[in-house]
Phi, psi and omega in degrees: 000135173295130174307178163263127165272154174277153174249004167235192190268327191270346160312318208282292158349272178326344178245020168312128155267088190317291203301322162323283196289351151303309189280340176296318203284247162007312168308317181272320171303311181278353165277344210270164177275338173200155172355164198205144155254156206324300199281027188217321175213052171255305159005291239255323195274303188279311139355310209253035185038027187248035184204168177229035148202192185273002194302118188292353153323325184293318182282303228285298175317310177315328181298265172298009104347296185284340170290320174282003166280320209094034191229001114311104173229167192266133190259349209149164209241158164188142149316110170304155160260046156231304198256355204051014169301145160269138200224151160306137166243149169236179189212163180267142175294130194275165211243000000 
């Protein structure tokens, strides 16, 4: 059977398995020794195979989805190592 590709950006969405990459994101946050920023644990996702690149597309939405939940939050700015950029980092929030 042919996989289906989606033909919109909201097709594409939709066929995100959230709660997966929520528990992937929430996995990587309790491991990490400190704040992480999106393209750090798109990183960290494509590592563990749960992604099949480093692109902070995988993470960066998922982020902000757990941040409006509460269960995320941006803890502070840092220089990427990747792009030299200033980028947010987050962490899971403490309860």
């Amino acid at each position: 059977m042919e996989k289906r590709i989606p033909e919109t950006r909201r097709e594409a969405n939709e066929s995100v398995d959230r709660k997966t990459k929520y528990l992937q994101i929430i996995e990587i946050l309790t491991d990490a020794k400190e704040a992480m920023s999106a393209k750090e644990i798109a990183v960290e996702m494509y590592k563990r195979k749960y992604i099949p690149t480093t692109e902070r597309n995988f993470s960066a939405p998922r982020l902000t989805e757990l941040s409006k939940m509460g269960i995320t939050e941006c803890v502070g700015k840092k220089e990427c190592e990747y792009t030299g950029h200033p980028v947010g980092v987050y962490a899971l929030c403490k309860k």
